[in-house]
NUMARKE-208360 format. One record per atom (N, C-alpha, C): residue in three letters; x, y, z. Coordinates in steps of 0.05 Angstrom, whole numbers, padded with zeros to 5 digits, always signed. Layout:
! NUMARKE-208360
ALAXYZ;...
! end
This chain:
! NUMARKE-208360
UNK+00492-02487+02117;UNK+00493-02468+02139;UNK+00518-02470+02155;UNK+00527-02498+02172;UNK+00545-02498+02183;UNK+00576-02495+02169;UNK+00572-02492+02138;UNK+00592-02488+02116;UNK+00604-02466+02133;UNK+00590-02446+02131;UNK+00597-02420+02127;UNK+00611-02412+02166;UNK+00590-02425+02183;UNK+00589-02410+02200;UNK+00590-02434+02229;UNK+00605-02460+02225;UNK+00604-02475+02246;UNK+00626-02476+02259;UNK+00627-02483+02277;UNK+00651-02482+02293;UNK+00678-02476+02270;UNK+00690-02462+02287;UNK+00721-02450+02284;UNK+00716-02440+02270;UNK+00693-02418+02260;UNK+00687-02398+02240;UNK+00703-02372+02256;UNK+00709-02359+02229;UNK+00724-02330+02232;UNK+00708-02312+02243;UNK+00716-02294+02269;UNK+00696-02273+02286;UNK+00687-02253+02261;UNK+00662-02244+02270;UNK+00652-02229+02252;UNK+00641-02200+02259;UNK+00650-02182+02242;UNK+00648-02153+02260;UNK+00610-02144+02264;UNK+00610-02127+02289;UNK+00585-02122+02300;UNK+00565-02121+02274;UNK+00569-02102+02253;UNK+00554-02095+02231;UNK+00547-02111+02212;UNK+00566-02123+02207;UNK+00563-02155+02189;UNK+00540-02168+02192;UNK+00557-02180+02220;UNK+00535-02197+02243;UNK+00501-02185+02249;UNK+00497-02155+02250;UNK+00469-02150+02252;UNK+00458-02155+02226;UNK+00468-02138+02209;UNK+00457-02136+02172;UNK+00454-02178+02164;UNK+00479-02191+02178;UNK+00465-02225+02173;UNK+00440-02222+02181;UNK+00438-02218+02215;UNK+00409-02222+02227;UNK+00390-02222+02214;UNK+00386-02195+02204;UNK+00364-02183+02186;UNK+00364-02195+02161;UNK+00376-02200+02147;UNK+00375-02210+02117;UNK+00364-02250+02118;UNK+00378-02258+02139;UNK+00368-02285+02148;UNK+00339-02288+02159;UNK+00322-02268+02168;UNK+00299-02261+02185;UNK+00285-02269+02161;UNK+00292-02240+02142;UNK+00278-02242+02127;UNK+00266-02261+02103;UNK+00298-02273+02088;UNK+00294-02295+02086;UNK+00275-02324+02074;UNK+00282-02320+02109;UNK+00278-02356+02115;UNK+00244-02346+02133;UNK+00225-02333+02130;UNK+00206-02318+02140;UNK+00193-02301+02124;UNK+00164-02306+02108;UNK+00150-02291+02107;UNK+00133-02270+02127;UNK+00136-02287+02146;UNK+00110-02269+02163;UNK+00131-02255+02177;UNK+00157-02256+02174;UNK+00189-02231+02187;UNK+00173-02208+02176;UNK+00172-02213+02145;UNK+00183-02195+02121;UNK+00151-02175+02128;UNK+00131-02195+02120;UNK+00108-02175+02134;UNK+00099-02160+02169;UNK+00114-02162+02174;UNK+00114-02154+02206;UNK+00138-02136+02208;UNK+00152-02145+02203;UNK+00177-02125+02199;UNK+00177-02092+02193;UNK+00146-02092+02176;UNK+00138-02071+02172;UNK+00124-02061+02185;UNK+00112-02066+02209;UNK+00096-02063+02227;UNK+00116-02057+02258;UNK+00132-02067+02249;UNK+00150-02063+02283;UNK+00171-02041+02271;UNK+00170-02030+02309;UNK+00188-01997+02310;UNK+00213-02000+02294;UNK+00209-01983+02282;UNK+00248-01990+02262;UNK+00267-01985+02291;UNK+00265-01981+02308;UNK+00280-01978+02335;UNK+00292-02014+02342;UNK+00265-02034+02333;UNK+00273-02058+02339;UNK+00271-02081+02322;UNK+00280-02067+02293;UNK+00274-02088+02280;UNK+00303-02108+02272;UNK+00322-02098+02282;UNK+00346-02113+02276;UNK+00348-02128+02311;UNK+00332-02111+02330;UNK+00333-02144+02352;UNK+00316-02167+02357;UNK+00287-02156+02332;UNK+00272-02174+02341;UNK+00295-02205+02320;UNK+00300-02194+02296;UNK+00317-02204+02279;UNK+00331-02224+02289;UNK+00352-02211+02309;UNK+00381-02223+02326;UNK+00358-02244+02338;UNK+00331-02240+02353;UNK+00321-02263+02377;UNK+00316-02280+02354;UNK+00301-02278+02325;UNK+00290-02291+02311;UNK+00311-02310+02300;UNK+00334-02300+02292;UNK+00352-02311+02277;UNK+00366-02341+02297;UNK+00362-02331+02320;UNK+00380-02348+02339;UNK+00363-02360+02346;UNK+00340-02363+02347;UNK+00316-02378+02349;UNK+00318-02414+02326;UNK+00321-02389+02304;UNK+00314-02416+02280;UNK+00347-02432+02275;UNK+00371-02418+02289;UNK+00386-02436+02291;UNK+00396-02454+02307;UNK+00389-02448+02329;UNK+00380-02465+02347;UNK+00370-02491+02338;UNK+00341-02481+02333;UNK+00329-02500+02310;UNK+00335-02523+02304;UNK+00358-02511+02278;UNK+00357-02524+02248;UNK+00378-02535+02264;UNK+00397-02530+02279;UNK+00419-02546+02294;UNK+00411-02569+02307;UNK+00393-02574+02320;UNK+00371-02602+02323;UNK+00364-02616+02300;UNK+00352-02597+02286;UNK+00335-02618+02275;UNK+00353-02622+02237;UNK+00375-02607+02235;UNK+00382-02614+02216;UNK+00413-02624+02219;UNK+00423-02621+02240;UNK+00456-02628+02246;UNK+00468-02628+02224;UNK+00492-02632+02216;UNK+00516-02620+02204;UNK+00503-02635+02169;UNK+00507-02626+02154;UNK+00507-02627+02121;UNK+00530-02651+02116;UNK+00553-02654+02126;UNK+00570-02664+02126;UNK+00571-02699+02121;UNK+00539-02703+02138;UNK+00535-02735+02145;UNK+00516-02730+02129;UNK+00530-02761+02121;UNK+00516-02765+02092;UNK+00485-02779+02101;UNK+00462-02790+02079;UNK+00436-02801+02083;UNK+00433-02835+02096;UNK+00456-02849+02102;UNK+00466-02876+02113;UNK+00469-02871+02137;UNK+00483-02841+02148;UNK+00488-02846+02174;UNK+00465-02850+02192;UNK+00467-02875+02216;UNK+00448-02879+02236;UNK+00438-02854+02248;UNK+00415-02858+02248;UNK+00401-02836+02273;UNK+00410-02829+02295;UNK+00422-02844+02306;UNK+00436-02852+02336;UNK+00461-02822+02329;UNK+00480-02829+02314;UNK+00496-02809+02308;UNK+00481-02789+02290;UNK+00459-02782+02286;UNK+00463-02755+02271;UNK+00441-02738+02316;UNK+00438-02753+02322;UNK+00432-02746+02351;UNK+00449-02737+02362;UNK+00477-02746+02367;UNK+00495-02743+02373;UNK+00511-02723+02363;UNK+00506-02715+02338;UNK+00523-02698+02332;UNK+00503-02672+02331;UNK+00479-02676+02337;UNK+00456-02653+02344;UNK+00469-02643+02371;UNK+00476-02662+02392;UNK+00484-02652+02413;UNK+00501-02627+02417;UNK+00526-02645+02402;UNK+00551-02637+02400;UNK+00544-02606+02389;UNK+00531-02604+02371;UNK+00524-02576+02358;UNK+00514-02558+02374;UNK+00498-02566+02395;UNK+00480-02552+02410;UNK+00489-02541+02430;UNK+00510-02556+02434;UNK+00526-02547+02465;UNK+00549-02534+02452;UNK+00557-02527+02425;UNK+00586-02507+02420;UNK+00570-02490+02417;UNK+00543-02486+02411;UNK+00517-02463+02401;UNK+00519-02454+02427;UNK+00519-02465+02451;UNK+00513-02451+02482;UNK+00537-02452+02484;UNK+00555-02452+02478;UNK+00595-02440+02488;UNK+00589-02419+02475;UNK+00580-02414+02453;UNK+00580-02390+02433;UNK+00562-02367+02455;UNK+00540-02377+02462;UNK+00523-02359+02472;UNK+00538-02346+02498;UNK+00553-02362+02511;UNK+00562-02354+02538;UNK+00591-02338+02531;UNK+00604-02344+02511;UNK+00631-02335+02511;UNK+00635-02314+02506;UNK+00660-02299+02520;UNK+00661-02263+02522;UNK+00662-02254+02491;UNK+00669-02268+02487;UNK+00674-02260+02452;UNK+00667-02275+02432;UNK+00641-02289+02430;UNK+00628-02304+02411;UNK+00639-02295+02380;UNK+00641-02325+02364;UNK+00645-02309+02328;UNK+00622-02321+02322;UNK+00611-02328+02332;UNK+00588-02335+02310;UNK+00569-02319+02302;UNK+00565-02310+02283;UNK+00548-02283+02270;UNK+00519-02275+02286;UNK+00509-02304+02296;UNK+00489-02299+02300;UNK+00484-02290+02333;UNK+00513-02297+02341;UNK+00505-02298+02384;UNK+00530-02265+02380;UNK+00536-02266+02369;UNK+00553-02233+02358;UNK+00527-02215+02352;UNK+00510-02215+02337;UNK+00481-02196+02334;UNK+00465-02201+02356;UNK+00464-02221+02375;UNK+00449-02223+02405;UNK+00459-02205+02419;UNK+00478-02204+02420;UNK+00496-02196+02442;UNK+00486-02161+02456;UNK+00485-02144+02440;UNK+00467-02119+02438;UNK+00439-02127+02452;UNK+00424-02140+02428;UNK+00399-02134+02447;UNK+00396-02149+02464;UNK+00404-02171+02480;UNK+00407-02175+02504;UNK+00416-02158+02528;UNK+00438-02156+02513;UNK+00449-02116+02535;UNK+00428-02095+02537;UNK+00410-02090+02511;UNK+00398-02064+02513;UNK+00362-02064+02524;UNK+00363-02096+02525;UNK+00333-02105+02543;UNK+00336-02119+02559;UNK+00359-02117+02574;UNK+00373-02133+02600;UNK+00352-02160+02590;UNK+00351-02177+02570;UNK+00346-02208+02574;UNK+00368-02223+02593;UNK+00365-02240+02594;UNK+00378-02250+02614;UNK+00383-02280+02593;UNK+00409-02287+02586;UNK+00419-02313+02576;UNK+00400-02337+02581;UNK+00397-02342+02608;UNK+00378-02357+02613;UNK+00352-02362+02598;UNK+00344-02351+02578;UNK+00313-02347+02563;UNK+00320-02364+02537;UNK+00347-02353+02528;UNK+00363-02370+02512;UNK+00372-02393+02517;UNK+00376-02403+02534;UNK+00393-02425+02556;UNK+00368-02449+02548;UNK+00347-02434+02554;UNK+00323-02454+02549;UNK+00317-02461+02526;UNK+00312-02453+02506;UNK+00310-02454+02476;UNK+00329-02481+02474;UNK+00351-02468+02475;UNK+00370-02488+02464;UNK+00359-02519+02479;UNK+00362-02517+02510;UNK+00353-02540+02525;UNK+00335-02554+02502;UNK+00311-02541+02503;UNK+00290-02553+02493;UNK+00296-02573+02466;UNK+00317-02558+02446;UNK+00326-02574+02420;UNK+00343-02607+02435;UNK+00355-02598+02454;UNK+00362-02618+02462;UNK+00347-02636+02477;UNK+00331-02631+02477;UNK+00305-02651+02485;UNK+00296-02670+02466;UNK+00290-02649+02444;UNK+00286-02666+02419;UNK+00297-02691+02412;UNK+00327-02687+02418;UNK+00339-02706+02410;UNK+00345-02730+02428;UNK+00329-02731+02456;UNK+00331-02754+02481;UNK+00306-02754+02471;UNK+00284-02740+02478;UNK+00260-02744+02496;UNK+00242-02742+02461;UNK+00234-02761+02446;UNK+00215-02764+02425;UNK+00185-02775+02420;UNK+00178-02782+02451;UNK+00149-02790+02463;UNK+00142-02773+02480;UNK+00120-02763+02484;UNK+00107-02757+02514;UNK+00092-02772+02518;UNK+00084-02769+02540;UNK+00063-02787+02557;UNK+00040-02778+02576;UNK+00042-02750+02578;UNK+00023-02738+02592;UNK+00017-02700+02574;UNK-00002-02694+02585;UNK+00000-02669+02576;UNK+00017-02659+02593;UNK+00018-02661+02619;UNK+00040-02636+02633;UNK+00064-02638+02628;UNK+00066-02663+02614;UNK+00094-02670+02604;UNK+00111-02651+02578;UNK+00088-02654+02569;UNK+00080-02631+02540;UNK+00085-02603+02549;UNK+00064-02597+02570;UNK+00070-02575+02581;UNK+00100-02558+02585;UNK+00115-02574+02599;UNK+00142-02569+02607;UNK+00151-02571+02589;UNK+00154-02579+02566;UNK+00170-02579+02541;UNK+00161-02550+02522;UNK+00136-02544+02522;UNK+00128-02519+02516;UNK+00153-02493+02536;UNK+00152-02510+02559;UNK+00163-02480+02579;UNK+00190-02474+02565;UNK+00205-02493+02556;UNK+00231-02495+02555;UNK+00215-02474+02518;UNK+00218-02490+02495;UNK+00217-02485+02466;UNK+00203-02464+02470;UNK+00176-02450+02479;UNK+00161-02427+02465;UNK+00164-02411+02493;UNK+00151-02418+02512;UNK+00147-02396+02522;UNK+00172-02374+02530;UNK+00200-02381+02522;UNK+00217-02359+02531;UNK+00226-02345+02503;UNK+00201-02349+02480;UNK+00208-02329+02462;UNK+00189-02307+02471;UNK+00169-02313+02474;UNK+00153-02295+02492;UNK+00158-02279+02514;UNK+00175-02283+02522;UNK+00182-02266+02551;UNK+00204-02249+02542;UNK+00216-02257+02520;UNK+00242-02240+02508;UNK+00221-02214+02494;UNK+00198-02221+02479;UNK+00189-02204+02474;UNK+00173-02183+02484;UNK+00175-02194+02505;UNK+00155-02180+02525;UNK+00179-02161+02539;UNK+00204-02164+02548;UNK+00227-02154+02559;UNK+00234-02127+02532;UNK+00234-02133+02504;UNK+00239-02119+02489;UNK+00215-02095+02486;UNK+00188-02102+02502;UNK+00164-02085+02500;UNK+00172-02064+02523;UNK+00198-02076+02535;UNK+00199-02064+02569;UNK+00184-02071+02591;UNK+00174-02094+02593;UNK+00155-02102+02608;UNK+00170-02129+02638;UNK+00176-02111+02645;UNK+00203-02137+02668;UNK+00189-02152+02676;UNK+00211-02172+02689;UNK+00200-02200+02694;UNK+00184-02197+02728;UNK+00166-02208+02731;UNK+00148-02189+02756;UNK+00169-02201+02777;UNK+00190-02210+02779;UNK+00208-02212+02804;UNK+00214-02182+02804;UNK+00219-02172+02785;UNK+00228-02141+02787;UNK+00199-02126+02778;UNK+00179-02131+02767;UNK+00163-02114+02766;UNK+00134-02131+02774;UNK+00123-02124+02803;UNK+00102-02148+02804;UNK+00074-02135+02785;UNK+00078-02118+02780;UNK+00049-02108+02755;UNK+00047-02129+02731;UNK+00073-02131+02723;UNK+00073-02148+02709;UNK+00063-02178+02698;UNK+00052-02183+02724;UNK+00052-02218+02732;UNK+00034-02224+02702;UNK+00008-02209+02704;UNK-00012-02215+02689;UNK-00004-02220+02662;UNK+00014-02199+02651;UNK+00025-02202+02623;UNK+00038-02225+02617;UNK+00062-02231+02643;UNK+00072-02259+02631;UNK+00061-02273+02638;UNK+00035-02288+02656;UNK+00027-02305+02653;UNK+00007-02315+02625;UNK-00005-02293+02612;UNK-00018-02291+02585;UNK+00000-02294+02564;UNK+00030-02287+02566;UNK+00044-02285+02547;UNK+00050-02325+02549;UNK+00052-02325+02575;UNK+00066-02361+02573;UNK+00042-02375+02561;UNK+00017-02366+02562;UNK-00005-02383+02555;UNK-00018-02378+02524;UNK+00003-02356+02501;UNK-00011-02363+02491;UNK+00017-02375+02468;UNK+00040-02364+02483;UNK+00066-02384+02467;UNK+00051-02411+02475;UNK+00059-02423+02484;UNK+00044-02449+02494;UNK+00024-02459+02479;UNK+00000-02443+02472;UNK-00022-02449+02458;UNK-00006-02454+02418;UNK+00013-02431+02414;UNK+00021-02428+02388;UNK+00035-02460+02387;UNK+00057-02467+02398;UNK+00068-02492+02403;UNK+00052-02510+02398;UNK+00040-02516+02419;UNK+00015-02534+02414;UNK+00002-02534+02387;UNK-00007-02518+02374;UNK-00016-02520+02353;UNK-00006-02536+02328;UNK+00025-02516+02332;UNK+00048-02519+02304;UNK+00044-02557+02311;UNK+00052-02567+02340;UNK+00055-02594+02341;UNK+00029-02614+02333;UNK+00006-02604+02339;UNK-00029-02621+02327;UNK-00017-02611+02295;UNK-00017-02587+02292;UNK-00015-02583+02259;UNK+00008-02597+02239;UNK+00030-02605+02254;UNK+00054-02622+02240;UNK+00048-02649+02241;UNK+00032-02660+02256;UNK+00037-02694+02264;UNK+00042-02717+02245;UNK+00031-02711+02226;UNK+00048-02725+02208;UNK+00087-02719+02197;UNK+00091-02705+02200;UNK+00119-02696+02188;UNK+00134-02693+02208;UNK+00125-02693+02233;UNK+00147-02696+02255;UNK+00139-02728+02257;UNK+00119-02746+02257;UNK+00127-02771+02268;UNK+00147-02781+02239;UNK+00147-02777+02218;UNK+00152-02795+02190;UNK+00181-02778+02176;UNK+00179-02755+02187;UNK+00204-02752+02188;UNK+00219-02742+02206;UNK+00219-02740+02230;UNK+00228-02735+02252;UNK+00232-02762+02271;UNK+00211-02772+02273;UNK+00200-02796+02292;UNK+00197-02779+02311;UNK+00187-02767+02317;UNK+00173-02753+02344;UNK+00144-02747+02346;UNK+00123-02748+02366;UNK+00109-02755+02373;UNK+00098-02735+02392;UNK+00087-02720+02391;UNK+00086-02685+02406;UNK+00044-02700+02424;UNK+00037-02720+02413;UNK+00015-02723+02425;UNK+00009-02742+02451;UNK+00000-02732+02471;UNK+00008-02748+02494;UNK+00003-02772+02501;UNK+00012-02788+02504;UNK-00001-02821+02491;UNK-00015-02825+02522;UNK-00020-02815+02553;UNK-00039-02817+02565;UNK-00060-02810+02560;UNK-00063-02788+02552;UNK-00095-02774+02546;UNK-00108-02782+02524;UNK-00087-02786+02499;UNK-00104-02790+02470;UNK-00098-02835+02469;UNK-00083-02839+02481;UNK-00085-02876+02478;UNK-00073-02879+02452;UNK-00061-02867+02438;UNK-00040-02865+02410;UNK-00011-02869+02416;UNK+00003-02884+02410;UNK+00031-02892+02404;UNK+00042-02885+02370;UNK+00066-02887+02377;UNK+00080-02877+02349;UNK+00074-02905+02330;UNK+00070-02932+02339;UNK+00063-02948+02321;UNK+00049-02948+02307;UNK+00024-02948+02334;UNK-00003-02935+02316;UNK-00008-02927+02298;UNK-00004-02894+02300;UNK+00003-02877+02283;UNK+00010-02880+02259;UNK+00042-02890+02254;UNK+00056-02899+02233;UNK+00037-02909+02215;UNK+00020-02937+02224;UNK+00011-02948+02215;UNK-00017-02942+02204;UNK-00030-02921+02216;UNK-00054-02901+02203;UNK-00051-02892+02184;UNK-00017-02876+02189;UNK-00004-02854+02172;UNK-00004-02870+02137;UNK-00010-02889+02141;UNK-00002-02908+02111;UNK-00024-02906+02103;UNK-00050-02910+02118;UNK-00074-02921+02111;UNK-00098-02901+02108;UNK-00092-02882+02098;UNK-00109-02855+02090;UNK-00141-02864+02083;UNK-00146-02880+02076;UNK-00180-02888+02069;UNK-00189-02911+02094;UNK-00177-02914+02111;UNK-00193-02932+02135;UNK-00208-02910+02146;UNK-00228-02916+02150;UNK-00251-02901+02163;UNK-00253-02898+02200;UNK-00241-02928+02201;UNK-00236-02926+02231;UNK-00218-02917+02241;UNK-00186-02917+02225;UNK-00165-02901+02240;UNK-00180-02871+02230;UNK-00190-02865+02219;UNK-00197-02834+02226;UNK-00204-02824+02237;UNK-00238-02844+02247;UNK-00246-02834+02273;UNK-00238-02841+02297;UNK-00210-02860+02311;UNK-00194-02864+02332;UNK-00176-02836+02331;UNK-00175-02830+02307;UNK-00155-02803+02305;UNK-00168-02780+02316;UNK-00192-02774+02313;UNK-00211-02751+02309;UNK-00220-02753+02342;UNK-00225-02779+02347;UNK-00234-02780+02376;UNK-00210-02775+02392;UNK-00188-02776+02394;UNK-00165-02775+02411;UNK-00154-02751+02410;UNK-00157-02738+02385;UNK-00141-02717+02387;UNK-00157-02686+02392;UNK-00194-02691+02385;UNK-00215-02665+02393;UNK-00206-02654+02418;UNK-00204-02668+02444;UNK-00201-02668+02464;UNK-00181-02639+02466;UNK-00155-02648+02451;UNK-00125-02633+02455;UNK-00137-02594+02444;UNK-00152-02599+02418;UNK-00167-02574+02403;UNK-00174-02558+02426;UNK-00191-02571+02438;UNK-00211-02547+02470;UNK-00189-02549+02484;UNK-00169-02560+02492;UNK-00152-02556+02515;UNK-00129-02526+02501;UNK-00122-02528+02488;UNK-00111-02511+02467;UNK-00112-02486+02466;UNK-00143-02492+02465;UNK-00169-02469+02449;UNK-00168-02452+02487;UNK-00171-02462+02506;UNK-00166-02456+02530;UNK-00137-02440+02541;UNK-00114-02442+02522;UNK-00106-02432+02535;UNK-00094-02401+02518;UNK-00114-02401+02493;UNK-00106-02386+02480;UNK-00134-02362+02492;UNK-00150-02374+02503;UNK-00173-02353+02512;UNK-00154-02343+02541;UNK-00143-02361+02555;UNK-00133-02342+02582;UNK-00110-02337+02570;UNK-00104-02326+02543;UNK-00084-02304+02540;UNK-00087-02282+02519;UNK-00115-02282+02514;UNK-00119-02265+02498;UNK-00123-02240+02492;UNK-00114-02227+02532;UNK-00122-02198+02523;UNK-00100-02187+02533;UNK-00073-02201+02529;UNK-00043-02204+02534;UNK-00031-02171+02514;UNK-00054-02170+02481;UNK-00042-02142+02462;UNK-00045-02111+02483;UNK-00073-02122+02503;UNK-00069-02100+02510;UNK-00052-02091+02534;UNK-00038-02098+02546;UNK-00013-02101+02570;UNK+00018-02100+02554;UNK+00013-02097+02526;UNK+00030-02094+02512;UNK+00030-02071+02495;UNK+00046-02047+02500;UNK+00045-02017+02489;UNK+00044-02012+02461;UNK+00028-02000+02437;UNK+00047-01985+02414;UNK+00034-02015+02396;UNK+00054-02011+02372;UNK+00050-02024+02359;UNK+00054-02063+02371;UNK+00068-02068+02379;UNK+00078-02094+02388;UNK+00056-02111+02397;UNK+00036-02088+02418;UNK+00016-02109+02421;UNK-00001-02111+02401;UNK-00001-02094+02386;UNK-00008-02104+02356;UNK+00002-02130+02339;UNK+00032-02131+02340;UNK+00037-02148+02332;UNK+00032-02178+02349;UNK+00023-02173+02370;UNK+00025-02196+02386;UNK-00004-02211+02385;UNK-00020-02191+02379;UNK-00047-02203+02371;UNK-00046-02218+02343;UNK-00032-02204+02329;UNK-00041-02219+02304;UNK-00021-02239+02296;UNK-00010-02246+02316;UNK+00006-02278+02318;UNK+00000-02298+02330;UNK-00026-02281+02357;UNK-00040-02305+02367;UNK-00072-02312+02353;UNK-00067-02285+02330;UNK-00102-02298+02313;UNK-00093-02323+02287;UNK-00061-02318+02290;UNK-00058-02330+02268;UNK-00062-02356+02272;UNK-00046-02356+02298;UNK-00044-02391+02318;UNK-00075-02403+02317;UNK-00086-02378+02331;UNK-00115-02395+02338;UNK-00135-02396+02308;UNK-00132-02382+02284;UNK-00146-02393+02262;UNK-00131-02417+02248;UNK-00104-02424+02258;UNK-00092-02456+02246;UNK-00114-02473+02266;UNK-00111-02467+02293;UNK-00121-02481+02306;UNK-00160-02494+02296;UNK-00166-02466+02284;UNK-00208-02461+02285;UNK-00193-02484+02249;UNK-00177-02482+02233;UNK-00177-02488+02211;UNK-00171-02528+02213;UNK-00158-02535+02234;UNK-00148-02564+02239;UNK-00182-02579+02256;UNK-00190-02567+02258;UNK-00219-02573+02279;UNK-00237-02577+02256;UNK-00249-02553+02235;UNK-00267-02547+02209;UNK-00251-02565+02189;UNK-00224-02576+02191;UNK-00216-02601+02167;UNK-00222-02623+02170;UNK-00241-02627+02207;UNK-00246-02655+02220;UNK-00222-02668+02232;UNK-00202-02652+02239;UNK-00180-02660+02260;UNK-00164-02684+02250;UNK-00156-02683+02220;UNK-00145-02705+02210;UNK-00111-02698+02196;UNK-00106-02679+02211;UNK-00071-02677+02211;UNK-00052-02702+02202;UNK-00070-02718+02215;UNK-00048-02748+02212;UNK-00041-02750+02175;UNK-00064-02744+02161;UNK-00063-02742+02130;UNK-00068-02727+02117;UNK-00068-02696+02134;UNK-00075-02672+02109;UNK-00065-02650+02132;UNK-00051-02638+02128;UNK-00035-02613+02136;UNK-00057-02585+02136;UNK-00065-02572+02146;UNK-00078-02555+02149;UNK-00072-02530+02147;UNK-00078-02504+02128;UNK-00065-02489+02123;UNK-00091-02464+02113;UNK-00080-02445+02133;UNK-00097-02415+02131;UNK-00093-02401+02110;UNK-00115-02400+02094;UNK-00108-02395+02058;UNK-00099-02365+02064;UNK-00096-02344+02037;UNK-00095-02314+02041;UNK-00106-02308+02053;UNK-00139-02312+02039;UNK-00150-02290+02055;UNK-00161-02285+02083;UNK-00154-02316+02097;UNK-00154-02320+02134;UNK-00129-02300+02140;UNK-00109-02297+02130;UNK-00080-02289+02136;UNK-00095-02259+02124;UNK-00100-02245+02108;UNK-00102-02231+02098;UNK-00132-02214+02122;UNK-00139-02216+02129;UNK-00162-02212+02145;UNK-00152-02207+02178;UNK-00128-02224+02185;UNK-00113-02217+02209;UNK-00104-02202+02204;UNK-00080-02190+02184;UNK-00065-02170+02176;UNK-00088-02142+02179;UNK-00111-02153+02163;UNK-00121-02123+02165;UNK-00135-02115+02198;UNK-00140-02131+02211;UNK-00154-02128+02233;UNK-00129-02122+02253;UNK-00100-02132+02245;UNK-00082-02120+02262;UNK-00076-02087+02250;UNK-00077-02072+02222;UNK-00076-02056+02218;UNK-00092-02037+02231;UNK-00121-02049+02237;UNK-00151-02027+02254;UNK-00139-02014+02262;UNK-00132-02037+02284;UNK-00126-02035+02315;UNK-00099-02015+02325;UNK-00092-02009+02300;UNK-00082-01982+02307;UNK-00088-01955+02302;UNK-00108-01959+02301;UNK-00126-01935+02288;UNK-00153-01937+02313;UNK-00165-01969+02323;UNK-00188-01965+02332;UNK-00181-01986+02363;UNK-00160-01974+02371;UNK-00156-02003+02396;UNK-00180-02012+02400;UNK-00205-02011+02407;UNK-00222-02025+02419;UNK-00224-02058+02398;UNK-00212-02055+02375;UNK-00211-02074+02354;UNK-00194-02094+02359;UNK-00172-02082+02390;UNK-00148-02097+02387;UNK-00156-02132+02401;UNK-00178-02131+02422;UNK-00173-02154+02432;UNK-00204-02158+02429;UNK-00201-02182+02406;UNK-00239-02192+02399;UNK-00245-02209+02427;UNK-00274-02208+02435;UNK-00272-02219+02454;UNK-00261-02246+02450;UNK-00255-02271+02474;UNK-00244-02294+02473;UNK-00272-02312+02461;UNK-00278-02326+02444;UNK-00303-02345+02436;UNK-00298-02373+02439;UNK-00306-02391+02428;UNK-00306-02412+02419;UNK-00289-02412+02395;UNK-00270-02444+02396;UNK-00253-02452+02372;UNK-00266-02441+02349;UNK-00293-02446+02348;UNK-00304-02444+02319;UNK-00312-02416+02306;UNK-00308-02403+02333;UNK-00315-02371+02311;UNK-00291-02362+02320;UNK-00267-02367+02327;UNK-00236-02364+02324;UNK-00237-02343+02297;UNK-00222-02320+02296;UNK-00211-02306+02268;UNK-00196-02322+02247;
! end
């Protein structure tokens, strides 16, 4: 990636740079490629530009330069995560960005007055990653959600036309549902990874006040797949996080309808997707630490069609909020 396109890369003209967006969306993204078809051809090269700058952000954390080889210390491939992250935010701020990807931003930030700042955070958050690899509380968790998810949510909510209630106070309700159910998606991806971010990441997304779990711990569970007791220390520490979760995906669930047209279409069936990983990590017995949890077709196939109804039957669009367990 950074071959092509890392520092001191050649500027790249507006058209280039969008048609990258889009072809990279698609990609590196199945659920782009199926949604893509569902969103206004009006915005499908900005949802692209937010998506694209999203996952490089990303991969700029969590994969730093190709360059350093499999010996180099952690300490320096941290360090050079930094270094990446902050020419990624010169790129974003500078009058004349080349980098393909803050060159295809550049538009739809202009044409849905986002505000840099939404971006500003994203990036922050990668750089978190690379200091901050424990929590210790949930609110701690919390704030790290504010920074990573919830300002993809608000970009999309800005692209729905829906301003930030400093300028539009109608609004409040939407973004407060929109922050709660990015948040809830976050949360999830992090219970649903816990093995592959502590073993290969070393990071630790579970709050060692509330659940009494350390990364040692852990590690040391992570080896021992047939102890009966690290399962149920696992199962007992981490149920708790499921209903807290499961909570905040109910106070944002009727977020599709404060969202116009198709989009709040799409917005539903990204938070049924979140909350059936979530109904699917609970029904596996909450054992992430050794089995990855994953919404077969036809869970995925069943959202798709219930987001198709719902443009045909809105009353379809927002199921009432239930319990984890009858989750879609």
């Amino acid at each position: 990636m950074l071959a092509s396109f890392g520092p001191g890369c050649s500027p790249v003209a507006m058209a280039d740079a969008r048609a990258y967006a889009v072809a990279f969306a698609r990609r590196a993204s199945e659920n782009f490629v199926v949604l893509g078809r569902l969103l206004p051809a009006e915005l499908i090269e900005d949802f692209a530009a937010v998506y694209t700058f999203c996952r490089w952000a990303d991969d700029l954390g969590d994969e730093t330069d190709p360059a350093l080889g499999p010996e180099v210390a952690p300490e320096t491939r941290r360090q050079r995560a930094l270094e990446l992250l902050s020419w990624f935010r010169d790129e974003l701020h500078a009058e004349r960005p080349s980098h393909p990807v803050l060159v295809a931003l550049g538009p739809t930030l202009e044409r849905h007055r986002i505000p840099k700042g939404e971006c500003d955070k994203l990036i922050s958050a990668f750089e978190q990653d690379q200091r901050l690899t424990r929590y210790e509380t949930w609110e701690q968790l919390l704030g790290y959600c504010k920074l990573s998810a919830d300002p993809v949510g608000r970009m999309v909510l800005m692209m729905a036309g829906l301003r930030p209630p400093s300028e539009s106070p109608d609004s409040a309700p939407a973004w407060e549902m929109s922050d709660a159910i990015c948040t809830a998606l976050q949360l999830t991806n992090h219970l649903q990874d816990v093995r592959r971010d502590l073993l290969d990441r070393d990071r630790v997304y579970l709050p060692s006040h509330e659940t009494g779990l350390d990364a040692q711990t852990l590690r040391a569970w992570a080896h021992t797949p047939e102890d009966p007791r690290a399962r149920l220390a696992f199962i007992k520490a981490t149920r708790p996080l499921i209903h807290r979760i499961e909570e905040l995906y109910q106070r944002g669930w009727n977020l599709p309808s404060h969202v116009p047209g198709k989009l709040g279409v799409l917005i539903g069936m990204m938070a049924a997707g979140g909350r059936a990983t979530l109904n699917r990590i609970e029904r596996q017995g909450c054992i992430t630490l050794w089995k990855r949890p994953e919404v077969g077709r036809i869970g995925k196939g069943g959202i798709a069609l219930r987001g198709l109804a719902s443009l045909y039957f809105p009353s379809w669009r927002n199921p009432r909020a239930s319990s984890t367990t009858s989750a879609p």
